[in-house]
N, C-alpha and C positions, 0 to 999 in steps of 0.2 A: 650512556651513563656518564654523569661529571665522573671529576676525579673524587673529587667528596665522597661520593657513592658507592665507587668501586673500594676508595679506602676503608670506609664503614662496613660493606659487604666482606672485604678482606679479616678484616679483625673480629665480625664474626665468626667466620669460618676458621678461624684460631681458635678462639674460646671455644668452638663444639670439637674440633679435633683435639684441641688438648685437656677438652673433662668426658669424650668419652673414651679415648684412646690413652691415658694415663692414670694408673693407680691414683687414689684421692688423696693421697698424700703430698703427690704434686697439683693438685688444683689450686694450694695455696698458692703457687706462685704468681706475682702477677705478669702479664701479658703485655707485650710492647711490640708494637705494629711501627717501624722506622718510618723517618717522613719519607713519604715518595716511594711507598710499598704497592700506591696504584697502578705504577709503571713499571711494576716485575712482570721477570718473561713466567709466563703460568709454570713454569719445571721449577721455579727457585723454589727454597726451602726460605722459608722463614718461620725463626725459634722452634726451629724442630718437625718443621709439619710442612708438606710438600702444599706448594697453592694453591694446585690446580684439584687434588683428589685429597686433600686432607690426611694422607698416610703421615704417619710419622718418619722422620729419616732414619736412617741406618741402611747397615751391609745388605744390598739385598734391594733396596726401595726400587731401582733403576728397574730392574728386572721384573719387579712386580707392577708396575707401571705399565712396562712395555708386553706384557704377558696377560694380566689379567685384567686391567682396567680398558683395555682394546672390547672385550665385549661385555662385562658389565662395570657397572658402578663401582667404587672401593666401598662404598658401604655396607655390599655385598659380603667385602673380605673383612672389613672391621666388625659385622656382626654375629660372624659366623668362626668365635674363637672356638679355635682346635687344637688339640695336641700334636704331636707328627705324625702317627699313623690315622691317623683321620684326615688328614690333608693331603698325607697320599691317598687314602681311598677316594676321597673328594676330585680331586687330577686327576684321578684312575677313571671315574667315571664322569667325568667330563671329556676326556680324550673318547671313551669310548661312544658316549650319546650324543655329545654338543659336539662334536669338530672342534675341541682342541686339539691344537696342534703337538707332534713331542717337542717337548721343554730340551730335551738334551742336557748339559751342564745345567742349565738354568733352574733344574727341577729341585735339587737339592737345595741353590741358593734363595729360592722363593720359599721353599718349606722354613728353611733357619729362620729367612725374615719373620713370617707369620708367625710361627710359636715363638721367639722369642719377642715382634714388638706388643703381638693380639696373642698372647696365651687364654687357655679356658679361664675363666676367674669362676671360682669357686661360690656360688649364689647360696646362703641357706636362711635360716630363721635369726630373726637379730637372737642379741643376746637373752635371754629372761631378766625378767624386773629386779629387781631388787633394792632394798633400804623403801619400801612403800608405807605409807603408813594411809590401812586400807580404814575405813569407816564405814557404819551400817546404813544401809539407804532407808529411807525411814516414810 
């Protein structure tokens, strides 16, 4: 791949980490890929968002990395927003069927990450209409 390439693929992969992994009130922000962002080591974070798996950074990304992106994808963990005791049943029964391994320390500091960077978002009916001004089909 040119550099071109990997730059343009980079700055994608920003723009989908940061509109599906952040409230839409940060979507407004705009997005800056630094020149020469084709030559990061895939662990760097840039503007918030890890390069290689698209997590977002904070307390906790290292581990979640090293822990759960080993055998599947983050999109895995980015789609599958839990609260904390769900994420421990989820560990719980991954340790028990899949051969995860025990987290030890680790397990607490992966749960903080997950509910606090991917909390449940709250999904329901937009809001109801209103101010319409309805006409009779004729």
């Amino acid at each position: 791949m040119t550099g071109m390439a990997v730059l343009l693929a980079l700055t994608a992969l920003v723009i989908m980490a940061r509109y599906l992994n952040r409230p839409s009130e940060l979507l407004e922000e705009e997005i800056q890929v630094e020149e020469g962002a084709a030559d990061l080591d895939p662990n760097a974070v840039v503007n918030g968002v890890h390069v290689r798996t698209g997590l977002v950074d904070g307390p906790g990304l290292t581990e979640v990395v090293n822990n759960c992106t080993t055998c599947h994808s983050a999109k895995l963990v980015t789609q599958n927003r839990m609260g904390e005791e769900q994420w421990n049943a989820t560990i719980r029964w991954m340790q028990e069927t899949q051969g995860l391994w025990d987290l030890g320390q680790n397990h607490t500091v992966i749960v903080n990450y997950l509910i606090t960077q991917y909390p449940p978002i709250k999904k329901g009916r937009r809001a109801p209409l209103s101010n319409i001004e309805w006409y009779d089909l004729k």
